[in-house]
N, C-alpha and C positions, 0 to 999 in steps of 0.2 A: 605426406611430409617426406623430402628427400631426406637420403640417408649421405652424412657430410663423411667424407674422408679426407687428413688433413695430412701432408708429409711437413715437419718440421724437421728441416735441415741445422741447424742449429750453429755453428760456425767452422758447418763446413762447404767442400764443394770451390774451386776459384772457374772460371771461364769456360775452363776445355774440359771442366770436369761435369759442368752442366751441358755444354755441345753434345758429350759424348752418351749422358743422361737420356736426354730427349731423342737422340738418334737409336737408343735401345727399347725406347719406353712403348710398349704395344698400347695403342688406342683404341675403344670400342666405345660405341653411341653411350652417353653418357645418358639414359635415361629418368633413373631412380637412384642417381647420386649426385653429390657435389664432389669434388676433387680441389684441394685446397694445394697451392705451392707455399711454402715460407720460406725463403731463402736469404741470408744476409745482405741488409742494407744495399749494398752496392752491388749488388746483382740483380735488384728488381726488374728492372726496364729488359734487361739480358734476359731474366726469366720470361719476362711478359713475349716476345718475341717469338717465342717455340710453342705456346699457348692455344688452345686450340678450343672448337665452342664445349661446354661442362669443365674445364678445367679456369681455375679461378689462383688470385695472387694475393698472397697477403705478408703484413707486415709483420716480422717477431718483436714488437712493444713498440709504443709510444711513450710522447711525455701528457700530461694533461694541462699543459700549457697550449694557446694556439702559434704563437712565435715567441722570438726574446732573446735576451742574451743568458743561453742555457746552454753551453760548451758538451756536444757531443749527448745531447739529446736531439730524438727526430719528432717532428711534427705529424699529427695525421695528415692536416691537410697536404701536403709535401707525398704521403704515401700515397695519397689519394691520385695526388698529380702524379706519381710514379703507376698508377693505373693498377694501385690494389682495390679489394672490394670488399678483405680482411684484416684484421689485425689479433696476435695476442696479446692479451692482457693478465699480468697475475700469473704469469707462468710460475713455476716450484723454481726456477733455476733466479730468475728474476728476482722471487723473494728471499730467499737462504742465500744462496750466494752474494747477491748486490744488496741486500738489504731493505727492499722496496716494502716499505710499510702499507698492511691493509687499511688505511684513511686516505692513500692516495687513488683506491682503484675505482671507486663511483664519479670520481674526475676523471679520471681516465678514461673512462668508458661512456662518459656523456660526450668528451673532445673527442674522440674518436665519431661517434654518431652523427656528433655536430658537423664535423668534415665529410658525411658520407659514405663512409666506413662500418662493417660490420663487426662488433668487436667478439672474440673467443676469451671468454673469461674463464680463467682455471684455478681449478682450487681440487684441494687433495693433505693428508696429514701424514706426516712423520712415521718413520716406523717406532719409537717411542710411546708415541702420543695413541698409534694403532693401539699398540701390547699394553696401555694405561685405560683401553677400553673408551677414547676420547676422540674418534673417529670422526660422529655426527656432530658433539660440541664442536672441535674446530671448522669442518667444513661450514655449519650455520655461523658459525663468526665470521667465515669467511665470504659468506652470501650477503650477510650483514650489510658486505658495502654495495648491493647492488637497492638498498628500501629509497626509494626516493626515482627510482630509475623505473617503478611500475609499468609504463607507457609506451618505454621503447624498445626496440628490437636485437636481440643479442643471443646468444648460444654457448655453450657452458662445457668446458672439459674436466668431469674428475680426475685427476691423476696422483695416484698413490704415491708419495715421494718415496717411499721405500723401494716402490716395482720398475723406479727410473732409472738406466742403463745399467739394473740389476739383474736381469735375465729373471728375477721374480715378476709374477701376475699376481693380482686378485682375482682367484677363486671366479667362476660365472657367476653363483650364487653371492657371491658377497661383494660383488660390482654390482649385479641387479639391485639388492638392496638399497648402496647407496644411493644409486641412481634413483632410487624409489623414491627416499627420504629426500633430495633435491625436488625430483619434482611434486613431492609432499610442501616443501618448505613457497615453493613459487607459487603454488592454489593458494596453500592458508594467506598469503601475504599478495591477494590479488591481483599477481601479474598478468596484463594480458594479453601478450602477445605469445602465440607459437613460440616454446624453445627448445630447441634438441640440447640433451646433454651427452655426449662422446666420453667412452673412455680412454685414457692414454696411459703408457704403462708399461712396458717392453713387450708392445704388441709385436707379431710375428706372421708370416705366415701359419705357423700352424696351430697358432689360437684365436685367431679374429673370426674366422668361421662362428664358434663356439661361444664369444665375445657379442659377435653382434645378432645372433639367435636369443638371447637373454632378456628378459623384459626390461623396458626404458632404457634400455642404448641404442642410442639413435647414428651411431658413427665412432669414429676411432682418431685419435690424433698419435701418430705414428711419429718415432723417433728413429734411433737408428737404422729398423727395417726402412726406413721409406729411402734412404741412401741407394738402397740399389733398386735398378727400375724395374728386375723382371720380380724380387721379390716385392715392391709395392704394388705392383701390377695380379699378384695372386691374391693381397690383402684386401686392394680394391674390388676384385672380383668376386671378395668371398663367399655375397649374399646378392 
């Protein structure tokens, strides 16, 4: 099983900022990874262009509609024709801040499928809900919406909303765990396709090492470090 690395760019980056990206970004044989871009909407086709073979494009969210009259939602199929092969779904930033209710994500992540899209489903709790000892209840609620999806193929990011653009991590030992308890929750509920779960988290250079050594992390979904190339380029290479 390759090991996924994901740079979510999140709403940054305009034209010359990705030229200037890709002109600094070292490449080496992508053997025993994946290499994920996310970059905003209008920059797909522009990302795809600099893309090279193990380097791969994906979308930051979909709607779980296939077209319609949805003002300022995107279609997978659309990403699809923008020549991603990813998408996120359920990101922490997507549900707290824009309010995306977990009854919309098993739709999401089927319309995603359906258009030929891989979707990155993420889920992770509060720092509240952490310190309330309510960790694995929420993340399982939040798996919840994948029961009915048994059959098809997708990949999973825990990420602790507390550890996001906090310069906080979870602990190796206490990311392995969760990770554990996911892919506990995906046996008992007979999933069966292959899934890597990733963690994400203000990964860094100087703990993905240490991150992806941990049992059941299968990859990293990177945030702010993945902005600059030479330090995504040391995260990718970590393992």
């Amino acid at each position: 099983m390759k090991r996924l690395v994901c740079a979510n760019w999140k709403m940054y980056k305009v034209k010359s900022d990705v030229k200037s990206f890709f002109e600094r970004w070292e490449r080496y044989e992508m053997i025993d990874k994946e290499i994920v871009f996310f970059p905003q909407f209008p920059l797909l086709e522009f990302v795809k262009s600099f893309l090279t073979k193990g380097e791969k494009l994906g979308g930051q969210n979909c709607s779980d509609k296939k077209e319609g009259a949805f003002t300022g939602e995107v279609s997978p199929y659309l990403l699809k024709d923008c020549g991603c092969d990813y998408v996120l779904i359920g990101h922490s930033e997507r549900r707290h801040i824009f309010l995306e209710k977990n009854e919309i994500m098993g739709g999401k992540i089927l319309n995603a499928i359906n258009a030929g899209l891989k979707p990155l489903y993420c889920v992770g709790e509060k720092l509240e809900e952490r310190e309330a000892g309510k960790t694995i209840e929420v993340i399982f609620n939040q798996l919840d919406a994948l029961k009915g999806l048994e059959n098809v193929e997708f990949d999973i990011a825990y990420e602790p909303v507390w550890a996001i653009g906090t310069g906080k991590v979870a602990k190796k030992e206490d990311a392995s765990f969760v990770h554990t308890k996911i892919k506990e929750f995906l046996s008992k509920n007979d999933f069966k396709k292959e899934i890597r779960v990733l963690y994400g988290g203000s990964v860094k250079k100087e703990n993905a090492r240490e991150l992806l050594s941990a049992d059941n992390i299968d990859g990293l979904l990177v945030g702010g470090a993945s902005l600059d190339p030479e330090e995504f380029y040391r995260i990718a290479t970590s393992i």
